[in-house]
One Martini backbone bead per residue (centre of mass of N, CA, C, O) as a GRO file, in nm:
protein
  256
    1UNK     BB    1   1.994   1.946  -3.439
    2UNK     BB    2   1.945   1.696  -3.674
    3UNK     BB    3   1.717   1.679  -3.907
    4UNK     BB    4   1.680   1.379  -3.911
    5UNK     BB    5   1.587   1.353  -3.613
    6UNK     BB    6   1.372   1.556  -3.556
    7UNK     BB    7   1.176   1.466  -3.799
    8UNK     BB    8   1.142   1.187  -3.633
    9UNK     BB    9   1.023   1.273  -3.368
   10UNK     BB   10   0.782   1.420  -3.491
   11UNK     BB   11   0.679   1.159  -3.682
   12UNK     BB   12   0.623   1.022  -3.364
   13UNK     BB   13   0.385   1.207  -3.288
   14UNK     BB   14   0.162   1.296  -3.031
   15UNK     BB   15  -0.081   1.507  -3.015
   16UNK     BB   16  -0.224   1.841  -2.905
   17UNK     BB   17  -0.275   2.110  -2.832
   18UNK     BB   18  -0.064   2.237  -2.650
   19UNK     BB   19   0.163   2.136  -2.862
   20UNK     BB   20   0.069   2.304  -3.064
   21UNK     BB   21   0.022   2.633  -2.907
   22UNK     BB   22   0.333   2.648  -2.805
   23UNK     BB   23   0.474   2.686  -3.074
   24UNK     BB   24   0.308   3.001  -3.078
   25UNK     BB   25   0.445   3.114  -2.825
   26UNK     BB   26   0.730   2.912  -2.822
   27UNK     BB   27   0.961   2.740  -2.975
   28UNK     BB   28   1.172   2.698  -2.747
   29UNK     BB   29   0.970   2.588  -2.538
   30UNK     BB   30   0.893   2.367  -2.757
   31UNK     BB   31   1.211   2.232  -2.743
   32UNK     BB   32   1.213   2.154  -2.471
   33UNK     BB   33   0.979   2.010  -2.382
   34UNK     BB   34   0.967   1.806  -2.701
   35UNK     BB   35   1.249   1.717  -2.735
   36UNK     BB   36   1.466   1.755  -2.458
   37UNK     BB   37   1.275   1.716  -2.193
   38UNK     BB   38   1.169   1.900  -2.017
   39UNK     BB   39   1.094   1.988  -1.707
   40UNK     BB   40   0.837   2.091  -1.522
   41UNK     BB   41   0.772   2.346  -1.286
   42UNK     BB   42   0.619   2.441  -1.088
   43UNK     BB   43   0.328   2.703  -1.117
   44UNK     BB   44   0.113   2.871  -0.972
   45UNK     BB   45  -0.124   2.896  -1.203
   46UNK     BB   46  -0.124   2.616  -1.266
   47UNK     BB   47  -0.194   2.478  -0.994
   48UNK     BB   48  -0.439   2.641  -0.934
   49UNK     BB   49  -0.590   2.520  -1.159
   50UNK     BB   50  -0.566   2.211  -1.118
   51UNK     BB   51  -0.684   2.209  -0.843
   52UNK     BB   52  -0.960   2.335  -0.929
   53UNK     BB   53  -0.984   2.051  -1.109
   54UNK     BB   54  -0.934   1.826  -0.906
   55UNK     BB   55  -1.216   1.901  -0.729
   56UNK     BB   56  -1.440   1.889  -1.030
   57UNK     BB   57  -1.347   1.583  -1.055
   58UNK     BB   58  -1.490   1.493  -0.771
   59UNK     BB   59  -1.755   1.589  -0.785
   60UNK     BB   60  -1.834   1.462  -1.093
   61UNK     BB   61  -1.769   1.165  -0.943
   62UNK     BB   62  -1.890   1.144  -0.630
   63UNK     BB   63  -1.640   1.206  -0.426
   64UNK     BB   64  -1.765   1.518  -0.374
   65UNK     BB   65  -1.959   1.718  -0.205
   66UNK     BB   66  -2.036   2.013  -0.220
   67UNK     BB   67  -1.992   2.075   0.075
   68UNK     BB   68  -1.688   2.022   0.048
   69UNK     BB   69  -1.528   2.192  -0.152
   70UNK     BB   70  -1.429   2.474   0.044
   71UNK     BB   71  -1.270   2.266   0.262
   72UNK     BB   72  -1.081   2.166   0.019
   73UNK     BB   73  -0.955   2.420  -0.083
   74UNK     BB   74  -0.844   2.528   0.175
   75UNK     BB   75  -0.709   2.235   0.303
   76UNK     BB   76  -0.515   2.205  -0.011
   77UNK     BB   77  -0.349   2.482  -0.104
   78UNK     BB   78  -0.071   2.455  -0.024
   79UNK     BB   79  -0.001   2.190  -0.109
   80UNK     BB   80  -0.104   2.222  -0.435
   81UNK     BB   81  -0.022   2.506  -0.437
   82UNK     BB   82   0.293   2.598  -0.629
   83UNK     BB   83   0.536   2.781  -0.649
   84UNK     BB   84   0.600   3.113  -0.697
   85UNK     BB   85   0.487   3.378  -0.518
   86UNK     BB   86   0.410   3.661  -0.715
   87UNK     BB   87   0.195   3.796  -0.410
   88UNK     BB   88   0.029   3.845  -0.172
   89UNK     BB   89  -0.198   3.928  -0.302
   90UNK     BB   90  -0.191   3.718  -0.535
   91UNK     BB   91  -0.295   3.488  -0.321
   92UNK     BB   92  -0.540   3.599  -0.179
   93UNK     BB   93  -0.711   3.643  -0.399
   94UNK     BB   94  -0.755   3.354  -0.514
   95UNK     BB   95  -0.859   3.255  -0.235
   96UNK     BB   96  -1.132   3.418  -0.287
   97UNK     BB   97  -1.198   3.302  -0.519
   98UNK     BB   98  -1.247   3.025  -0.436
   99UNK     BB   99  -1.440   3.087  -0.213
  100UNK     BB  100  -1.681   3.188  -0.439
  101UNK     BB  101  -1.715   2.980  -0.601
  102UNK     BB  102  -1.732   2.759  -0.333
  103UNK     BB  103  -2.002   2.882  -0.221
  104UNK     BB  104  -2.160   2.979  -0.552
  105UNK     BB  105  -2.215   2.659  -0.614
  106UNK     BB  106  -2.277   2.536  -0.952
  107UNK     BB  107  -2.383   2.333  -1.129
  108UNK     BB  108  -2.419   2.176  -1.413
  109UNK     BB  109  -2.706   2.139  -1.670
  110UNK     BB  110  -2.581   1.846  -1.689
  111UNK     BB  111  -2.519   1.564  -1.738
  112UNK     BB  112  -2.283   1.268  -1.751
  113UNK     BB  113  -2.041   1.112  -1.975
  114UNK     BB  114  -1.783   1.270  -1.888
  115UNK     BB  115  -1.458   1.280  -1.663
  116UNK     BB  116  -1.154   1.366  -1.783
  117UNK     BB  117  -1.184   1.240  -2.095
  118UNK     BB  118  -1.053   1.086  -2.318
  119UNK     BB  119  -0.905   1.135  -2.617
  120UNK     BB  120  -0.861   0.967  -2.955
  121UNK     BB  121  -0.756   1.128  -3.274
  122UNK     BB  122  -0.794   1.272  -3.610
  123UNK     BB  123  -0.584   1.482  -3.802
  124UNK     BB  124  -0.590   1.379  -4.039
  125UNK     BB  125  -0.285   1.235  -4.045
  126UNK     BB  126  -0.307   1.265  -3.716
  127UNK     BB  127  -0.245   1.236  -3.376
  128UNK     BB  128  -0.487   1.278  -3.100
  129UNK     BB  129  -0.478   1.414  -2.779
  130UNK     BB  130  -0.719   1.423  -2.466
  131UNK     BB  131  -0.895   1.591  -2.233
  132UNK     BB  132  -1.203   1.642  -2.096
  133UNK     BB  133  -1.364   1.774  -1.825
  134UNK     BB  134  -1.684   1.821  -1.980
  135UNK     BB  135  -1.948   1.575  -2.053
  136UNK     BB  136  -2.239   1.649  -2.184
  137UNK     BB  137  -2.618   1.629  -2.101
  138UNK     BB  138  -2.929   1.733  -2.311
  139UNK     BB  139  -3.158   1.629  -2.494
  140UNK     BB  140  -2.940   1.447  -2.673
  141UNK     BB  141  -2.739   1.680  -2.618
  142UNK     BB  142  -2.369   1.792  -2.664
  143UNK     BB  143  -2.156   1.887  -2.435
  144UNK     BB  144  -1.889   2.109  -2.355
  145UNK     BB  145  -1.654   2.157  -2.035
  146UNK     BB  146  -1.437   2.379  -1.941
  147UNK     BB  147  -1.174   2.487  -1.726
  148UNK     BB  148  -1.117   2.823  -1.624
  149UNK     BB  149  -0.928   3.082  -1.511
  150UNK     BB  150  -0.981   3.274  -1.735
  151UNK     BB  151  -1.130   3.590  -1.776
  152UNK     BB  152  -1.391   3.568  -1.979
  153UNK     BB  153  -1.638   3.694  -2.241
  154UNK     BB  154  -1.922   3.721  -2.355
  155UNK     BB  155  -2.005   3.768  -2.624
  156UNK     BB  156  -2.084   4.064  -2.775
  157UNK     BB  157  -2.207   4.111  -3.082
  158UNK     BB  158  -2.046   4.314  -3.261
  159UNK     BB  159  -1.979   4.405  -3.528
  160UNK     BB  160  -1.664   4.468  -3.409
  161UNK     BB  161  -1.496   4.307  -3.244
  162UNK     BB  162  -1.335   4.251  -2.973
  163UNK     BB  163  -1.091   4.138  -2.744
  164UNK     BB  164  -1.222   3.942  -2.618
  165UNK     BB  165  -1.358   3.780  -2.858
  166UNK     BB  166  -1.060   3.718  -2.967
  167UNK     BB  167  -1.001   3.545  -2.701
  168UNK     BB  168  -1.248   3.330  -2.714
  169UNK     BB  169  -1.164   3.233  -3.006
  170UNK     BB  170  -0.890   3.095  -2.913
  171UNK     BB  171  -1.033   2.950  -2.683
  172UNK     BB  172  -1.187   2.743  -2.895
  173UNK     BB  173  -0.974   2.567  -3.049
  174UNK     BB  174  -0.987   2.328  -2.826
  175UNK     BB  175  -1.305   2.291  -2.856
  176UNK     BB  176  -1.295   2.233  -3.135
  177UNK     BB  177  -1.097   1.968  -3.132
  178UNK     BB  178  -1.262   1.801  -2.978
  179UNK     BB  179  -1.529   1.802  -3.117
  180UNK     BB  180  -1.403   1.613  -3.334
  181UNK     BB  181  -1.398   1.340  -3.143
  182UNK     BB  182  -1.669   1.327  -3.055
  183UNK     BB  183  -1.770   1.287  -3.348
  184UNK     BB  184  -1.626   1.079  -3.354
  185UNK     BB  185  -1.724   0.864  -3.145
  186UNK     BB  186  -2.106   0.990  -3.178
  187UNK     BB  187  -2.151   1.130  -3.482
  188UNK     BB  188  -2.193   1.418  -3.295
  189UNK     BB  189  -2.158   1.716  -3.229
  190UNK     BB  190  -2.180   1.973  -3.056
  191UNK     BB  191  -2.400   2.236  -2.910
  192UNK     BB  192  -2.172   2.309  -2.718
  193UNK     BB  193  -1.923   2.557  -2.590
  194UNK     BB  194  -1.798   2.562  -2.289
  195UNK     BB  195  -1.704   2.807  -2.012
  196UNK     BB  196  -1.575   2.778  -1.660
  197UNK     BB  197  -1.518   3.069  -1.500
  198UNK     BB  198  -1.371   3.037  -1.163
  199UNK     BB  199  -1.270   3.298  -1.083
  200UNK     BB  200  -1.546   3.507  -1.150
  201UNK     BB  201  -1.859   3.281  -1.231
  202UNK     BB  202  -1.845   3.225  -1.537
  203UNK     BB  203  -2.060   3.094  -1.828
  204UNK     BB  204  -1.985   2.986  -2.105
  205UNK     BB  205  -2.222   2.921  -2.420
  206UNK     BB  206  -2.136   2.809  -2.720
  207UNK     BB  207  -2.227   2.774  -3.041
  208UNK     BB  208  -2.185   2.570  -3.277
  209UNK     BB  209  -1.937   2.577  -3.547
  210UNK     BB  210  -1.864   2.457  -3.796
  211UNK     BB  211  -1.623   2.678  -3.934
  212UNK     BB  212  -1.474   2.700  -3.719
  213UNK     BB  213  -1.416   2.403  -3.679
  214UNK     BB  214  -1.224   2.442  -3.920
  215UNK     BB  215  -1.052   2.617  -3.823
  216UNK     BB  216  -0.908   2.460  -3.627
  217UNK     BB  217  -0.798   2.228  -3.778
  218UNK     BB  218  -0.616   2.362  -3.961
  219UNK     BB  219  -0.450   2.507  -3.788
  220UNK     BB  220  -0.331   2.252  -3.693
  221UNK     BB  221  -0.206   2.144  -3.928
  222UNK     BB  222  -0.019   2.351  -4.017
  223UNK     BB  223   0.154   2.386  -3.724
  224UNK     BB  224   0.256   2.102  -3.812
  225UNK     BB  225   0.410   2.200  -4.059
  226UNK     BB  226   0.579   2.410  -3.896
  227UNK     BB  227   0.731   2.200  -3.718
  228UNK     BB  228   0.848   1.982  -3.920
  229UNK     BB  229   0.998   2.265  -4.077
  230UNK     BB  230   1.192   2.350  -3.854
  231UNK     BB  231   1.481   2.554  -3.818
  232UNK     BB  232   1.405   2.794  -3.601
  233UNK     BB  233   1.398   2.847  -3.204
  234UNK     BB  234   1.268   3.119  -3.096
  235UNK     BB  235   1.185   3.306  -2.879
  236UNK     BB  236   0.938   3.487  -2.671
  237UNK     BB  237   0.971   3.760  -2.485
  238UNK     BB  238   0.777   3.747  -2.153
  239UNK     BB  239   0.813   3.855  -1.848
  240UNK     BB  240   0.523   3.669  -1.754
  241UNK     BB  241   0.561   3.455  -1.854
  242UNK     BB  242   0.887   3.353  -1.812
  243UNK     BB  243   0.808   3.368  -1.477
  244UNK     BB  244   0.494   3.240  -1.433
  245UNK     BB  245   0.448   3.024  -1.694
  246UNK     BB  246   0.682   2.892  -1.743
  247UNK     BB  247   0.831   2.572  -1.656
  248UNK     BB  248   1.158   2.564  -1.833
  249UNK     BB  249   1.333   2.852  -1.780
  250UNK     BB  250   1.593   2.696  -1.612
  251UNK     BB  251   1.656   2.580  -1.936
  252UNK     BB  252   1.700   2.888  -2.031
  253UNK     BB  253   1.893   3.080  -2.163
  254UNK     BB  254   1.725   3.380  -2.203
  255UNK     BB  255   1.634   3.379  -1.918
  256UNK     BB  256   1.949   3.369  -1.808
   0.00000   0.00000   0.00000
């Protein structure tokens, strides 16, 4: 593509978490998405996150009863969870892990503020939008609560970070970002960042960190100026990522 082209529809976008780093996940994915507009093709792992991401989005909206959940999961994973079944042994296992947590399930100890809350913002001179799972209060302090499939685990607190320690930190990249929202909006950071692993049935609730916060808004403008300035969009391959996680793979000459 022609780089006055590229780099005209780059200064039109308006970011996301996602749009920031699907970039540095594989670049190659990031031209199909994202400047191509290839179609995402419904994912196993993906519409399984989504489906039970919209159980909890009505749950907290008052549209389904506790006592429903377990039910609607049951009676929609077929016709909702889509994609290429990885194996029977793990499409069991997923189904098992939604029964457990919709059994032993416990309700968010905040108010509710807002669920799946679009927010528009800015990073620097970015405009950035994104959706919020769940907004909460308690004591007039206001917490941020993601729902996660991947099995994250509370912090360490080690000397020298854990491997574990350093995937909770990555993902809570997107809980800084929104974080900076809710403060344009509320004029005030929220209290803490949670992640809701409906996998495990762990819950955790990270205490807000300023510098980190710092450290995230930083990586966003940055790695958009390697969006910006990219001249070169080489793939990065991994076979179970572009196998089972990529949705425009089918578009992917080096997947073919």
């Amino acid at each position: 593509m022609e780089t006055g082209i590229y780099r005209a529809i780059v200064d039109g976008m308006r970011f996301s978490y996602s749009r920031v780093s699907c970039f540095g996940d594989c670049r190659y994915q990031w031209l199909l998405k994202y400047i191509y507009e290839s179609e995402d093709k419904d994912m196993f792992y993906a519409s399984y996150g989504s489906f039970i991401h919209k159980i909890l989005e009505q749950y907290y909206k008052g549209e389904l009863k506790q006592g429903e959940l377990l039910s609607t999961f049951l009676l929609g994973f077929s016709e909702n969870v889509k994609g290429d079944r990885p194996s029977d042994s793990i499409v069991e296992s997923y189904i098992q892990k939604g029964i457990d947590y919709f059994t032993n399930f416990k309700p968010f100890p905040y108010n509710t503020v807002g669920v799946e809350k679009k927010v528009e913002f800015k990073i620097g001179q970015y405009n950035f939008v994104g959706f919020i799972d769940f907004l909460g209060e308690k004591d007039g302090k206001l917490y941020i609560v993601d729902n996660k499939s991947r099995d994250l685990k509370p912090r360490s607190k080690r000397a020298k970070p854990t491997i574990k320690d350093k995937e909770l930190d990555d993902m809570l990249k997107q809980l800084y970002i929104y974080a900076e929202a809710v403060k344009q909006e509320y004029g005030k950071y929220p209290e803490s960042l949670c992640f809701n692993c409906f996998k495990s049935g762990v819950f955790i609730e990270e205490p807000f960190n300023e510098q980190a916060c710092k450290d995230a808004l930083e990586w966003a403008e940055n790695t958009i100026e390697k969006i910006k300035n990219a001249e070169e969009f080489y793939p990065d391959i991994d076979y179970f990522r572009c196998r089972f996680l990529c949705g425009v793979h089918d578009d992917c000459v080096y997947y073919r």
